[in-house]
ZAKEBA-998900 format. One record per residue (C-alpha): residue number from 1; residue in one letter; chain; x, y, z. Coordinates in Angstrom, 3 decimals. Each point is the difference from the previous one (the first is absolute). Layout:
N
[node NUM "a" "A" [X Y Z]];
...
This chain:
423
[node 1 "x" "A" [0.000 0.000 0.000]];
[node 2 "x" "A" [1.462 3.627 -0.771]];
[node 3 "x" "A" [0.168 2.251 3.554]];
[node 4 "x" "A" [-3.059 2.373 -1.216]];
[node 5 "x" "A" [-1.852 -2.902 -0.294]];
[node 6 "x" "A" [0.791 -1.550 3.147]];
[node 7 "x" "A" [-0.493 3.337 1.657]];
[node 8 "x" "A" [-3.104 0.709 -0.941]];
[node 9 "x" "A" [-1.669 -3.359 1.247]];
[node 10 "x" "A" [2.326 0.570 3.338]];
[node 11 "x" "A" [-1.778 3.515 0.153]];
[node 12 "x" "A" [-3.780 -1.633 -1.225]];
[node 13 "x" "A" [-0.183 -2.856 2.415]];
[node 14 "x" "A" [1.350 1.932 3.041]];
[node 15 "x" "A" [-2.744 2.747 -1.295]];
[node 16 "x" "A" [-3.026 -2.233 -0.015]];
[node 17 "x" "A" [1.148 -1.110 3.447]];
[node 18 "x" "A" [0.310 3.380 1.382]];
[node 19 "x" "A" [-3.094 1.085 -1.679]];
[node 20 "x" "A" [-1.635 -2.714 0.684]];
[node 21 "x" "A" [0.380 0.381 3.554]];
[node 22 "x" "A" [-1.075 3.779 -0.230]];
[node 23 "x" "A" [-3.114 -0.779 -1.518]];
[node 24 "x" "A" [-0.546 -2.533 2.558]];
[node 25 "x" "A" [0.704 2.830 2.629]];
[node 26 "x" "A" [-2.551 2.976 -1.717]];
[node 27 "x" "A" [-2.502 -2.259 -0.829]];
[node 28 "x" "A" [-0.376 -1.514 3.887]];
[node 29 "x" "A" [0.790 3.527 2.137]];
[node 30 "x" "A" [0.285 2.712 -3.214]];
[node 31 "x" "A" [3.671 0.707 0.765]];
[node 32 "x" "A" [3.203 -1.726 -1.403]];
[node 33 "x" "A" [2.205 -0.620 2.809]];
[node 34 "x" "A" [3.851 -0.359 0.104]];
[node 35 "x" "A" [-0.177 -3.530 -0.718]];
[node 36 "x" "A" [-0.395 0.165 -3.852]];
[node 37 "x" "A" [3.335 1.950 -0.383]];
[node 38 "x" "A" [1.750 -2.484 2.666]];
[node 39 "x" "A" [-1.319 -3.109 -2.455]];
[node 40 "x" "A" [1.101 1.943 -3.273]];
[node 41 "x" "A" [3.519 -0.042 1.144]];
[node 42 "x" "A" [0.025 -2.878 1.693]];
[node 43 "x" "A" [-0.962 -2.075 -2.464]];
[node 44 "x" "A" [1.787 1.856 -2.840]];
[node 45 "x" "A" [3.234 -0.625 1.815]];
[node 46 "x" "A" [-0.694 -3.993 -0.262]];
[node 47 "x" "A" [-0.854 0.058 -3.553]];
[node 48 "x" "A" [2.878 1.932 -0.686]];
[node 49 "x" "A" [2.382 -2.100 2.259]];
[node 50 "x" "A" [-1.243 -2.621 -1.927]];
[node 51 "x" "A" [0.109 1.132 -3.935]];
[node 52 "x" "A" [3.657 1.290 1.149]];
[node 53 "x" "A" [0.981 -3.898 0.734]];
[node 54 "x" "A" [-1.753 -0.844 -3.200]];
[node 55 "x" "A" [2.310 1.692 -1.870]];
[node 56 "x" "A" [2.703 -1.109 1.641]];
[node 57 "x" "A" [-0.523 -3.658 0.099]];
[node 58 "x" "A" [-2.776 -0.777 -3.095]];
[node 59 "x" "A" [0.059 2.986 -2.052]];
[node 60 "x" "A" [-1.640 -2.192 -2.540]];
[node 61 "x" "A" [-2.993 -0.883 1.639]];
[node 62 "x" "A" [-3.326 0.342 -1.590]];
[node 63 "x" "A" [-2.331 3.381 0.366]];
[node 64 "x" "A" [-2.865 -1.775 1.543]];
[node 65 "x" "A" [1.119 -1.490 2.812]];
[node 66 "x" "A" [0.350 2.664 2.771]];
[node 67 "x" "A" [-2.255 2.845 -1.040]];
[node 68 "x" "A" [-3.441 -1.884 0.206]];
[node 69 "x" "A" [1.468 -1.713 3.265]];
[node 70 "x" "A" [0.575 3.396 1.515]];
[node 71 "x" "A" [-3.629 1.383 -0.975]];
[node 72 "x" "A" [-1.325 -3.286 1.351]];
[node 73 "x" "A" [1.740 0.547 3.071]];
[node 74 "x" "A" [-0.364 3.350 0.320]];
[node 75 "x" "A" [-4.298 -0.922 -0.019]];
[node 76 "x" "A" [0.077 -1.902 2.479]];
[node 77 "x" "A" [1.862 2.293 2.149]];
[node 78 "x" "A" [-2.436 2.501 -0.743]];
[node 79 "x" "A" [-2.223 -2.857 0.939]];
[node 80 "x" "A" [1.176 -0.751 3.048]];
[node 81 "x" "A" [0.513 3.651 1.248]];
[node 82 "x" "A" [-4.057 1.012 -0.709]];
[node 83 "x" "A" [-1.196 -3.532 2.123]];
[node 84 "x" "A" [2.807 -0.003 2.752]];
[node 85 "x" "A" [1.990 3.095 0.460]];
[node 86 "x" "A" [2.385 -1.797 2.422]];
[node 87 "x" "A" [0.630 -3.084 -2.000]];
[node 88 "x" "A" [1.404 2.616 -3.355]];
[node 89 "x" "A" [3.118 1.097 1.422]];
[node 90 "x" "A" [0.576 -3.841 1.409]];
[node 91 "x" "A" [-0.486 -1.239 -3.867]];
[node 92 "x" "A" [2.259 2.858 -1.052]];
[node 93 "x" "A" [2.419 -1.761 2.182]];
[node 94 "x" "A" [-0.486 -3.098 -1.827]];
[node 95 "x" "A" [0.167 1.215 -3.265]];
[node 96 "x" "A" [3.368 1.534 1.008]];
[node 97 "x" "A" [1.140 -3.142 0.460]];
[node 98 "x" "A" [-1.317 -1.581 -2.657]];
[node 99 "x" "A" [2.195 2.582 -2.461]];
[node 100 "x" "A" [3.012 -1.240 2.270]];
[node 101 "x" "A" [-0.682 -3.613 -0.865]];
[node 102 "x" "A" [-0.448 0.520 -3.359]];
[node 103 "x" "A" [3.518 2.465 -0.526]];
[node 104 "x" "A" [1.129 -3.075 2.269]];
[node 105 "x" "A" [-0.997 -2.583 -2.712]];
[node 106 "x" "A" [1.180 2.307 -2.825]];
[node 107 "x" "A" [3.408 0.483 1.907]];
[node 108 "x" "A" [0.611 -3.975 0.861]];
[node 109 "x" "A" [-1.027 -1.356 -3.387]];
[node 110 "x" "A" [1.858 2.786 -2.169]];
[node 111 "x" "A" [1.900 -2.856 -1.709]];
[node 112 "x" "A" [-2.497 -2.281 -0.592]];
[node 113 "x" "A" [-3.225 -1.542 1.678]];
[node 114 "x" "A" [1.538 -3.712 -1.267]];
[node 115 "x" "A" [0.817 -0.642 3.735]];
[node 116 "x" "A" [-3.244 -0.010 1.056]];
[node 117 "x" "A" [-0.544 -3.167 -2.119]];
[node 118 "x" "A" [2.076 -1.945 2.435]];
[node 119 "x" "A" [-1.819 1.061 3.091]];
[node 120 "x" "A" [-3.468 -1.349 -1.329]];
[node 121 "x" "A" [-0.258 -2.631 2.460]];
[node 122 "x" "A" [0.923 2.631 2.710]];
[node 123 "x" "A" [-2.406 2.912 -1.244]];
[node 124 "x" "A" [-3.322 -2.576 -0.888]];
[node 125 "x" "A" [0.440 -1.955 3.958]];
[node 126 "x" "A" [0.089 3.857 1.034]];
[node 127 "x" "A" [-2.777 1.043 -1.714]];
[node 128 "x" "A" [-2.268 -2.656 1.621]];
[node 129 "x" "A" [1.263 0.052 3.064]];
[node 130 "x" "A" [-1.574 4.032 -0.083]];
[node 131 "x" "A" [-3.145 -1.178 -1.496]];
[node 132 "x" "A" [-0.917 -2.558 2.439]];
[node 133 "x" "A" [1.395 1.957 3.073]];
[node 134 "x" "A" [-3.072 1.591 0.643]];
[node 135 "x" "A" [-2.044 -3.349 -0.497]];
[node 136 "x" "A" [2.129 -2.100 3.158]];
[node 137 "x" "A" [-2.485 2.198 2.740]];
[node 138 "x" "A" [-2.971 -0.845 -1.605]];
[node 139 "x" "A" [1.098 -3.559 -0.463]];
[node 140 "x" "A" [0.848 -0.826 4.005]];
[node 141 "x" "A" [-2.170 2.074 1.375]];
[node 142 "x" "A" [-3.272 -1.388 -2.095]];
[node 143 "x" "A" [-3.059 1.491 -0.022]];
[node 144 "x" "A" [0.888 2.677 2.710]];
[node 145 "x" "A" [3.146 1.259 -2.634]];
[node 146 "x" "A" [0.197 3.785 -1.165]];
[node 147 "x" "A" [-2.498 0.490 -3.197]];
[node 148 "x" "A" [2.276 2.299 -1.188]];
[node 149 "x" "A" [0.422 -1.543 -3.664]];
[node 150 "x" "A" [3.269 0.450 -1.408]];
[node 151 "x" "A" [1.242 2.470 2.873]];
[node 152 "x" "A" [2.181 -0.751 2.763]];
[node 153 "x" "A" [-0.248 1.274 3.592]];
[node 154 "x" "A" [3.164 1.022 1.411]];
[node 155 "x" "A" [0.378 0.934 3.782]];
[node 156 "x" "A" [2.699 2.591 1.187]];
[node 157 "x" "A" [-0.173 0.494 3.665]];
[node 158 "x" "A" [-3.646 1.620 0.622]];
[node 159 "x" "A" [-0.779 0.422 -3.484]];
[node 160 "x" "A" [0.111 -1.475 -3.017]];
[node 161 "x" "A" [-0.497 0.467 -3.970]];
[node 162 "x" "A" [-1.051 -2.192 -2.865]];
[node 163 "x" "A" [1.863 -1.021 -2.757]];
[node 164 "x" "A" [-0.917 -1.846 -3.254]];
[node 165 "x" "A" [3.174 -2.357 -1.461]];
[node 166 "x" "A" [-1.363 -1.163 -2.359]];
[node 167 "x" "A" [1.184 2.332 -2.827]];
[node 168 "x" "A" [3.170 -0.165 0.530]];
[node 169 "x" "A" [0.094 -3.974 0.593]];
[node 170 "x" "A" [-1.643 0.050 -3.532]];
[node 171 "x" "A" [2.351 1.785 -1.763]];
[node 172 "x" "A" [2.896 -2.232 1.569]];
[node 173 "x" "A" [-2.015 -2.748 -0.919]];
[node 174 "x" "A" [-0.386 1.252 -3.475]];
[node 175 "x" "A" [3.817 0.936 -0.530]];
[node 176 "x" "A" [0.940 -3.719 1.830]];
[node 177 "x" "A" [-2.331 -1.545 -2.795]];
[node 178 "x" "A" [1.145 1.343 -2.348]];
[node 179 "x" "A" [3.837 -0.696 0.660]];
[node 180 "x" "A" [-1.438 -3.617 0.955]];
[node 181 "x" "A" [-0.853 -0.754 -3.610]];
[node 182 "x" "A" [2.160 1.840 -2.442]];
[node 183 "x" "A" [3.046 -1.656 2.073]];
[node 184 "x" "A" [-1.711 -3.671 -0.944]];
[node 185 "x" "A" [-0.716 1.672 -3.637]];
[node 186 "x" "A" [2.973 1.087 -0.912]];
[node 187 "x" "A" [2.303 -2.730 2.101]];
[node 188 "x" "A" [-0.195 -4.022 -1.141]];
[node 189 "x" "A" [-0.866 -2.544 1.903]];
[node 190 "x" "A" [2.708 -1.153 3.082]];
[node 191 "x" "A" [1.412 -3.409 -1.182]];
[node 192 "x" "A" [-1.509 -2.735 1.314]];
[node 193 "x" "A" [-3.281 1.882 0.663]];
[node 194 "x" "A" [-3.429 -1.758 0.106]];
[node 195 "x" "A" [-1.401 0.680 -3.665]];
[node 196 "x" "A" [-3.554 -0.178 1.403]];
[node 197 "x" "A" [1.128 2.085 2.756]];
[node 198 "x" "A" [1.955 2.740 -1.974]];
[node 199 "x" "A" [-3.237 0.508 -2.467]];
[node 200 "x" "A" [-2.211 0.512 3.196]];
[node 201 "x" "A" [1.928 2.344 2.067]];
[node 202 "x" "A" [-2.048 3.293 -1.094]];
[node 203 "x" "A" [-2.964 -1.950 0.447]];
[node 204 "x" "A" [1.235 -0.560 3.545]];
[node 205 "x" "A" [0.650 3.107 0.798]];
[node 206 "x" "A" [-3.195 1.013 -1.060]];
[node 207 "x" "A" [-1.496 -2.615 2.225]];
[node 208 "x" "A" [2.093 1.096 2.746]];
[node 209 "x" "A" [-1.328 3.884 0.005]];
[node 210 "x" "A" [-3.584 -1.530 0.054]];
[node 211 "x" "A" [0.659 -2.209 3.111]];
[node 212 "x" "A" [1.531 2.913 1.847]];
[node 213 "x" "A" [-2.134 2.585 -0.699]];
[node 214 "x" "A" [-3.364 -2.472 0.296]];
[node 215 "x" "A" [-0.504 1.228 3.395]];
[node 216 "x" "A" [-0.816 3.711 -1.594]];
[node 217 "x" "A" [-3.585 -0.380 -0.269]];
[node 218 "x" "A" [-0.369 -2.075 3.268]];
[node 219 "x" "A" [1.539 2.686 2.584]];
[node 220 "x" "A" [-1.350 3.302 -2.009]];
[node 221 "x" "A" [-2.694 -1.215 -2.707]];
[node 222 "x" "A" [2.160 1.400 -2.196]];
[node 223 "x" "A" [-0.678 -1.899 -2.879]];
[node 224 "x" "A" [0.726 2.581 -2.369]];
[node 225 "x" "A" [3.652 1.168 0.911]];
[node 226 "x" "A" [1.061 -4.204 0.117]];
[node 227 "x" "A" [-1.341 -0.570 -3.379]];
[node 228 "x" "A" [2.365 2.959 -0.885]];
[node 229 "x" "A" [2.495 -1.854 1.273]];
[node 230 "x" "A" [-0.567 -2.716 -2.303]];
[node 231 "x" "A" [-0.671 1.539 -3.117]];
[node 232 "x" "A" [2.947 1.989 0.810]];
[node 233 "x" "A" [2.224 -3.321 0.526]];
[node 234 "x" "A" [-1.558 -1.378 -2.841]];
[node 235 "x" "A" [0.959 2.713 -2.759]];
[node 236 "x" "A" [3.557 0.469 1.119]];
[node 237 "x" "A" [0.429 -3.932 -0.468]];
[node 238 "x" "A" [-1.564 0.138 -3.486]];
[node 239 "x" "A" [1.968 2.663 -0.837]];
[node 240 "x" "A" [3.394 -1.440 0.302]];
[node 241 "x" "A" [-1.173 -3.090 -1.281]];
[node 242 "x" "A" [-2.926 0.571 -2.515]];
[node 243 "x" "A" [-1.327 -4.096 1.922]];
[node 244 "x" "A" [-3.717 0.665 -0.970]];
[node 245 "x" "A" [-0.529 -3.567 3.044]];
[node 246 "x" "A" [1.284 3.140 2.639]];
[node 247 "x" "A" [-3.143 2.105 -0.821]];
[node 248 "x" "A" [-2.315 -2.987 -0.114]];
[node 249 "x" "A" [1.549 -1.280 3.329]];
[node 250 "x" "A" [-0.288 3.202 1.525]];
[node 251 "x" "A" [-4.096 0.774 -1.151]];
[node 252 "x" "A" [-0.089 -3.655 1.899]];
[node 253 "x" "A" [1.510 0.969 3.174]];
[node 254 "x" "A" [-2.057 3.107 -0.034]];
[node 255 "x" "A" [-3.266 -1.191 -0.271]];
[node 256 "x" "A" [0.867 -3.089 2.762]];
[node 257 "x" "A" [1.182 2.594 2.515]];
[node 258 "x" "A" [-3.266 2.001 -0.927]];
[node 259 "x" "A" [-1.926 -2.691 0.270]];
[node 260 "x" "A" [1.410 -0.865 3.624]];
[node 261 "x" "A" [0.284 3.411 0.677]];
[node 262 "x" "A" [-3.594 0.200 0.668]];
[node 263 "x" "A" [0.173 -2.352 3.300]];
[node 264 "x" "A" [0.957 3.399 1.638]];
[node 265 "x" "A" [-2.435 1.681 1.716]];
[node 266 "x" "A" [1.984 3.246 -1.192]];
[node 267 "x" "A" [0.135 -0.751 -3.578]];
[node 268 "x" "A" [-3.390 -0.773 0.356]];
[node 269 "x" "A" [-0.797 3.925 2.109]];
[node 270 "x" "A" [2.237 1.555 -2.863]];
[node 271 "x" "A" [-2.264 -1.882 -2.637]];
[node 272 "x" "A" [-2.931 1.680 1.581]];
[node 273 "x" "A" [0.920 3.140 -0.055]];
[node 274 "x" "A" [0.953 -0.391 -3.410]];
[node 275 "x" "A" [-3.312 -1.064 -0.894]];
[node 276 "x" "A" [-2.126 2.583 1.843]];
[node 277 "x" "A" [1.776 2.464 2.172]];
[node 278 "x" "A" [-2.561 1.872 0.819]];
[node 279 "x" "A" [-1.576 -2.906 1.594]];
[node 280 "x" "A" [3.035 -1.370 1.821]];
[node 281 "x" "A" [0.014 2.496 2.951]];
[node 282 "x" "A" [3.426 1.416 1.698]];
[node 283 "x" "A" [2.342 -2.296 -1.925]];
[node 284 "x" "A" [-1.715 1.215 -3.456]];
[node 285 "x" "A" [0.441 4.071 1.148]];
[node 286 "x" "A" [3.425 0.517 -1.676]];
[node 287 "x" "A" [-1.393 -1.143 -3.588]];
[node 288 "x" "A" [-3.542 1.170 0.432]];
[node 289 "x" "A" [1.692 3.864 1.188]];
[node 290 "x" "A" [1.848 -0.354 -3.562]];
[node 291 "x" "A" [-2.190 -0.900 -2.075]];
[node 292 "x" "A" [-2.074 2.790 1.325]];
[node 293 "x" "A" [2.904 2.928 -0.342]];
[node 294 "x" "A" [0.832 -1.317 -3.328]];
[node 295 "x" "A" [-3.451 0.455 -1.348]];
[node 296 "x" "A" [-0.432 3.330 2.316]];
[node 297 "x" "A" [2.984 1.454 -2.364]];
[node 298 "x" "A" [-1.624 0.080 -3.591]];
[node 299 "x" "A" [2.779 1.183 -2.684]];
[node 300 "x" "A" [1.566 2.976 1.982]];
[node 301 "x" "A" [0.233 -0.949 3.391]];
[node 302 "x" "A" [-1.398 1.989 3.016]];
[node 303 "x" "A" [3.617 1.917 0.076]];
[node 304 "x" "A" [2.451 -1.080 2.673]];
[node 305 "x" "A" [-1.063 1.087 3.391]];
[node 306 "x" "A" [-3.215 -0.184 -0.861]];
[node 307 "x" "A" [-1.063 -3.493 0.185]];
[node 308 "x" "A" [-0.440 -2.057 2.876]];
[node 309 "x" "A" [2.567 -3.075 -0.788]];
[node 310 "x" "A" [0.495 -0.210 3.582]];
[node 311 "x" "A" [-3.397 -1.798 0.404]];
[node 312 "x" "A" [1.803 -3.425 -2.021]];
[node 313 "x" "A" [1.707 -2.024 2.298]];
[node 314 "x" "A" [4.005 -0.081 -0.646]];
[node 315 "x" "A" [-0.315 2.188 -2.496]];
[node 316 "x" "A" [3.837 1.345 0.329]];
[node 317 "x" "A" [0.664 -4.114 -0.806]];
[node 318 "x" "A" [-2.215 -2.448 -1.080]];
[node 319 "x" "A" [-2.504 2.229 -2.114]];
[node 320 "x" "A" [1.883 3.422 -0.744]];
[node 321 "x" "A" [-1.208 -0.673 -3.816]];
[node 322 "x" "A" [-2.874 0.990 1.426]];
[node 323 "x" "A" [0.261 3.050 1.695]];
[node 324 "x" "A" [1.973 1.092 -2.860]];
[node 325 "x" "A" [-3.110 -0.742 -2.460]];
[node 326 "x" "A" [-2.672 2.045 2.428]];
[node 327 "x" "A" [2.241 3.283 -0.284]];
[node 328 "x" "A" [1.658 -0.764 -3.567]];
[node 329 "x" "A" [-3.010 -1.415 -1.627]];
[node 330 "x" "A" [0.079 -2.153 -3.060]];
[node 331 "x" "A" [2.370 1.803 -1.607]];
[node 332 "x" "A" [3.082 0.098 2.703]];
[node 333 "x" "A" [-0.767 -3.663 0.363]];
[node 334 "x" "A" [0.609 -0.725 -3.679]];
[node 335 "x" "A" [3.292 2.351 0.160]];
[node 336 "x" "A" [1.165 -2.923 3.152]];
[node 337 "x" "A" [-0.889 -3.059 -2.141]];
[node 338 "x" "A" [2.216 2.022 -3.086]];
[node 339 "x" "A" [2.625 0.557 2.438]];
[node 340 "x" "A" [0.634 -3.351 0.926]];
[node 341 "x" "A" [-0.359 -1.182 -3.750]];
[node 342 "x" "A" [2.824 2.300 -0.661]];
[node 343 "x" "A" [2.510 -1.594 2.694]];
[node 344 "x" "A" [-1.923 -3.114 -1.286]];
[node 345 "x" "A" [0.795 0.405 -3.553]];
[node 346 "x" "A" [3.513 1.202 0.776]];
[node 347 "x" "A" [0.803 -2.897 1.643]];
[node 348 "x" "A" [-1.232 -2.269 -3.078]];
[node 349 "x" "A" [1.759 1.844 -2.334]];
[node 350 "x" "A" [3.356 0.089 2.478]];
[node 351 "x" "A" [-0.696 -4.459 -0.839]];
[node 352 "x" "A" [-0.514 0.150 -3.375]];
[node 353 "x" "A" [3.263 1.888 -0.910]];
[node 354 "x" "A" [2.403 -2.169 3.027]];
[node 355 "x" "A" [2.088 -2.693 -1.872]];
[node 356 "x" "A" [1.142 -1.359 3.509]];
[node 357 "x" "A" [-2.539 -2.468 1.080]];
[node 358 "x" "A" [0.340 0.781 3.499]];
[node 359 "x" "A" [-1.039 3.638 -0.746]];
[node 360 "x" "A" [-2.559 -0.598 -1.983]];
[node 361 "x" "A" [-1.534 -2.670 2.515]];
[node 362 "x" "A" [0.302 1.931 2.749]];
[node 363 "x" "A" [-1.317 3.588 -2.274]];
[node 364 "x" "A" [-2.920 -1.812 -0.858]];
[node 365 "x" "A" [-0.463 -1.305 3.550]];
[node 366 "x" "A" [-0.070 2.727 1.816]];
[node 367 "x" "A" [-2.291 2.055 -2.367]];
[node 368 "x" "A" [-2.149 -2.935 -0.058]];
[node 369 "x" "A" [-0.064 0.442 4.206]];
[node 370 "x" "A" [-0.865 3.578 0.120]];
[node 371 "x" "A" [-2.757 -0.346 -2.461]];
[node 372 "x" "A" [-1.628 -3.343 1.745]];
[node 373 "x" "A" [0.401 2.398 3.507]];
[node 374 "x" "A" [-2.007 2.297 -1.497]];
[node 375 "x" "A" [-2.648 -1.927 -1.958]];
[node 376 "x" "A" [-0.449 -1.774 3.687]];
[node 377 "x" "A" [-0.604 3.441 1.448]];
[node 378 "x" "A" [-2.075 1.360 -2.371]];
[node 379 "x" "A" [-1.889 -3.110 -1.086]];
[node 380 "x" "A" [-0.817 -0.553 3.847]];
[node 381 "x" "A" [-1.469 3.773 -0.222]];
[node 382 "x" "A" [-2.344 -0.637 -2.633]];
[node 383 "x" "A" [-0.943 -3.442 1.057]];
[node 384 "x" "A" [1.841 -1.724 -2.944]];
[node 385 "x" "A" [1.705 -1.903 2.249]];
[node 386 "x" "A" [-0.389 -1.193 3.906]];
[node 387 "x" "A" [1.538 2.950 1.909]];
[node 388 "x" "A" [3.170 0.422 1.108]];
[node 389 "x" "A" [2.116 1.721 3.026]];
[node 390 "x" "A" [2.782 0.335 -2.720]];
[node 391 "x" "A" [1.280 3.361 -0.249]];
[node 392 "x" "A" [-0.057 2.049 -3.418]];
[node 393 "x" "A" [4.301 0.392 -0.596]];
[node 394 "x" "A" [0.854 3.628 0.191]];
[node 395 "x" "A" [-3.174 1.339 1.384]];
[node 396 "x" "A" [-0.744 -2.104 3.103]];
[node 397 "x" "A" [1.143 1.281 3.215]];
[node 398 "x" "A" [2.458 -2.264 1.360]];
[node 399 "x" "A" [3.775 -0.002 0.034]];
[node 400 "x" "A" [0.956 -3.517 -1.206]];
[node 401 "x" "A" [-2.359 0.124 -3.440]];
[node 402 "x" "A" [1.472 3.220 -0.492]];
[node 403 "x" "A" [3.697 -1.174 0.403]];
[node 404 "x" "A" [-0.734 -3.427 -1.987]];
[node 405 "x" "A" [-1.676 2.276 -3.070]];
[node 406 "x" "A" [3.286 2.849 -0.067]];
[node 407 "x" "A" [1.893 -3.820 0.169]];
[node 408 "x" "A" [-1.871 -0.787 -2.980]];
[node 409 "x" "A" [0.101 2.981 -2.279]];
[node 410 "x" "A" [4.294 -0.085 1.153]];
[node 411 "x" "A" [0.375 -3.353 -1.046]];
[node 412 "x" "A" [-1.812 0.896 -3.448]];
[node 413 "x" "A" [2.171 2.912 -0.778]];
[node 414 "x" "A" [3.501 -2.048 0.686]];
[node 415 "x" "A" [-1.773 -2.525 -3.100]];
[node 416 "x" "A" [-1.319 2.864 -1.789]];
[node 417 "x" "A" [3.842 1.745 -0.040]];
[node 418 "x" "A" [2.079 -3.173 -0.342]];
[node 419 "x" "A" [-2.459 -1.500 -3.469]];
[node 420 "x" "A" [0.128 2.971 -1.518]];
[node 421 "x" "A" [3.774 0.281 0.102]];
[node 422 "x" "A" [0.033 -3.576 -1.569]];
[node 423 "x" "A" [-2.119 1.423 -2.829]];
């Protein structure tokens, strides 16, 4: 990207953030306060922390990556700041460090993301190890466990704050994959290997993230974000090996683990509300709210400040789509769903051009991730699909999503830069 270019989106998304937040401010008590200015600069100095370590490290990278990231971002701090005043400055924090991370990954992998390919084993045990760390309370303590979905409770003294792992153990779990497969791609067969054995091993893994993650839908009712999990495991193993069986295996395990699924009472609750959430009482309120400020916002939006998002349940988290389609209207949700098909489509593209087949698995992969986290969010919304406590990447308030999505877009620049130099 030239510098005015990169400027100018710098400047735009810290704008819309600050300007955001002062039309958040006028249209609540008709005064901007201090804070608008204080966000301008604040998040102006991460973007531009962050363009100046693209330049250094993956000059090359495609144009759009980081600019539809940073307006997505800088909506849901907007977001976050008009529902919960005191949570904006704490996801500020957070997406402070989620620039560091990513300057981190850009720094780390400047010669090469080919190393990661031999940690696949370590990144994909990881990765699950975060996604079913929230489950293990729920499991041993039964029916008495937290019903706090994909969150996890965390005490600190007196207090104590939730977080949601599950992002970032996906996009471990993604990168692991991915390694997983194009090593056994590109690499032959160990001598004296099992034939039978050697031809089955990405089935086996594939098998292997079902069994772990089976428990999903039995400790949250969840059974949206664990098919994710499958389909995701699924693609990457048909991409590095084109095995049509590893698709048909997988729509197997899926509809088994559905099937069984449904012996939990939770799966069961979730299936209800699904159904009819206006008839399924308290643990129906956080879709039924939604649905409600989505169709309260028509094709302009009430204007932020002036709608009442604070009525849906978790609506900094779990349903923020929401809030953002009662003050946005129709039209700011479309200009979401674009922005995410632009970091979307970036990422495809970044796949199609990579020669390596590491990069392009692992391109593909993670692309592939953020759109099936979003079509989960917003296909829970509009009833498409059994809800979800999944949080929308880059909007969502919540540190670790926010971390594991800047992880994301970091890890797609290094390909981006690296493929085109081979070009």
């Amino acid at each position: 990207m030239k510098l005015v270019t990169e400027a100018a989106w710098v400047a735009g998304s810290a704008a819309v953030a600050g300007l955001g937040v002062a039309l958040v401010d006028f249209g609540e008590t008709g005064q901007v306060s201090w804070a608008a200015g204080l966000v301008f600069l604040a998040f102006g100095c991460c973007l531009a922390g962050l363009v100046a370590a693209v330049r250094r490290w993956a000059p090359g990278t495609s144009s759009f990556l980081l600019w539809p990231t940073a307006l997505l971002v800088a909506l849901g701090l907007v977001e976050v700041y008009r529902i919960d005043p005191t949570g904006a400055p704490i996801q500020m924090w957070w997406m402070v460090a989620g620039v560091v991370a990513a300057i981190w990954i850009l720094a780390a992998f400047r010669l090469g993301v080919a190393k990661l390919m031999s940690m696949g084993y370590w990144l994909a045990g990881g990765g699950l190890c975060l996604i079913v760390l929230p489950l293990l309370p729920r499991l041993v303590d039964g029916e008495s466990g937290d019903a706090g979905g994909l969150w996890l409770t965390i005490g600190w003294g007196n207090a104590s704050f939730m977080a949601q792992p599950f992002g970032l153990g996906a996009v471990l779990l993604t990168v692991g994959l991915a390694g997983i497969h194009s090593r056994w791609a590109l690499d032959p067969p160990p001598p004296g290997a099992e034939s039978r054995l050697v031809s089955m091993r990405n089935l086996l893994v594939v098998v292997a993230v079902w069994v772990i993650t089976l428990p999903l839908p039995w400790a949250t009712g969840d059974l949206t974000a664990w098919a994710m999990l499958v389909i995701l495991s699924v693609t990457i193993a048909y991409i590095a090996t084109g095995e049509s069986r590893v698709v048909w295996t997988g729509l197997g395990l899926m509809g088994i683990g559905s099937v069984t699924g449904l012996t939990s009472h939770r799966v069961r609750e979730n299936l209800e509300v699904w159904l009819d959430p206006f008839s399924a009482g308290e643990a129906g309120a956080g879709l039924k709210e939604s649905l409600l400020a989505l169709g309260s916002g028509h094709l302009s939006g009430s204007g932020l400040g002036m709608g009442d998002p604070e009525l849906i349940p978790r609506a900094t988290s779990d349903w923020i789509l929401a809030a953002l389609g009662e003050e946005l209207g129709l039209a700011g949700t479309v200009a979401v769903i674009m922005l995410y098909g632009l970091v979307a489509g970036a990422g495809v593209g970044i796949a199609i051009a990579s020669r390596d087949l590491f990069c392009k698995v692992t391109a593909a992969a993670l692309s592939f991730l953020l759109c099936l986290m979003f079509l989960a969010g917003a296909g829970g919304l509009q009833r498409l699909l059994p809800p979800t406590n999944l949080g929308l990447p880059f909007l969502a308030y919540g540190g670790i999503p926010l971390v594991a999505g800047w992880l994301a877009i970091a890890l797609l620049v290094r390909i981006s830069h690296e493929e085109k130099g081979h070009l």
